[in-house]
C-alpha positions as CSV (number, residue, x, y, z in Angstrom):
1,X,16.8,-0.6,-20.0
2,X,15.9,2.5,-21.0
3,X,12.9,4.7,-19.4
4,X,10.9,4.7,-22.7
5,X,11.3,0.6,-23.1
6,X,10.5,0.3,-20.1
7,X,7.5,2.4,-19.9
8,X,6.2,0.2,-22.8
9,X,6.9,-2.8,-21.2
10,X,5.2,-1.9,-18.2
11,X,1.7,-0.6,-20.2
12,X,1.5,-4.4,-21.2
13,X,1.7,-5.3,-17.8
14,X,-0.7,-3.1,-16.2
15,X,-2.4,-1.7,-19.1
16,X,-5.4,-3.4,-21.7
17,X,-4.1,-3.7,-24.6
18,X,-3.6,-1.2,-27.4
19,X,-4.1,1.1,-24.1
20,X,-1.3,3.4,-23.0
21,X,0.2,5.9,-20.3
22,X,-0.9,9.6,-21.0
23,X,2.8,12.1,-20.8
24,X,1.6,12.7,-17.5
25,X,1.7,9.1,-15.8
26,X,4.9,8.9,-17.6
27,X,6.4,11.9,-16.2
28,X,5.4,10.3,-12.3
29,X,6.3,6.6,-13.6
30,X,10.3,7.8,-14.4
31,X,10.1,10.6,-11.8
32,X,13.4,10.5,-9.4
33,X,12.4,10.3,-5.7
34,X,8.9,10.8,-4.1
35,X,6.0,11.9,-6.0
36,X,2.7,13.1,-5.1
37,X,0.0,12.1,-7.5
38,X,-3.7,14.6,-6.8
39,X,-6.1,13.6,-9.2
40,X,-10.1,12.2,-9.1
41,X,-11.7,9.3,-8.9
42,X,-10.8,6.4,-11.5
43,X,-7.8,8.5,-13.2
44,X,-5.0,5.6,-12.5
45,X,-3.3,6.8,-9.7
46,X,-3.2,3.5,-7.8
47,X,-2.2,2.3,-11.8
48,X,0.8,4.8,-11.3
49,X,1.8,3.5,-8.0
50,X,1.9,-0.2,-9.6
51,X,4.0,0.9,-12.6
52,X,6.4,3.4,-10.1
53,X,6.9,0.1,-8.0
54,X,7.6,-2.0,-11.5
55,X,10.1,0.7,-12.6
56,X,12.0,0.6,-9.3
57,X,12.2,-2.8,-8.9
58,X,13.1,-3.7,-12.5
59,X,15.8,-0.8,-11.6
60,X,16.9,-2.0,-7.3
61,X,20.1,-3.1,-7.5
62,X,21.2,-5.9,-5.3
63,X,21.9,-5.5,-1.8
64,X,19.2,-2.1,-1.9
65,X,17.2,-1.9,1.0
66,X,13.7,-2.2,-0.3
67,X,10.8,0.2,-1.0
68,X,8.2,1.9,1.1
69,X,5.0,2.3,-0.9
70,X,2.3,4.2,1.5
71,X,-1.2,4.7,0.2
72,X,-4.7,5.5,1.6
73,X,-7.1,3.0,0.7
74,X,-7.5,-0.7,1.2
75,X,-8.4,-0.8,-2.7
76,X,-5.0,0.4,-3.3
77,X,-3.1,-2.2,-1.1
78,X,-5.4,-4.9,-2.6
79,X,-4.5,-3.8,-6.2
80,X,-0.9,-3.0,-5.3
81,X,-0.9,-7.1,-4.0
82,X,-2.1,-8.5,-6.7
């Protein structure tokens, strides 16, 4: 699947609809290895961190050794769980 499909795909997972990513959270969503993602209050970073973890999974191959998400706020973790 390609990055672009895939993006889209994810947006009507995470995203309301007829809502989508800005070039930005696509450029962290299809980023290769770790990101850093500064940015204020309520501008989708923990959003981000869902749709990085979609990608990768959608993308682990089998027998991979997982994924480490670390964030700072119990909001995060709660939204990252459900």
């Amino acid at each position: 699947m390609d990055d672009i499909e895939s993006i889209g795909r994810i947006e009507r997972i995470l995203l309301p609809a007829g809502e989508h990513f800005s070039l930005e959270q696509m450029k962290a969503i299809i980023a290769g290895g770790n990101i850093n993602v500064v940015a204020g209050p309520g501008s989708g970073k923990t959003t981000i961190l869902a749709a990085k973890l979609i990608s990768l999974l959608t993308k682990q191959k089998r027998g991979d050794k997982g994924i480490c998400c670390i964030t700072h706020t119990n909001i995060a973790v709660k939204e990252i769980k459900d």
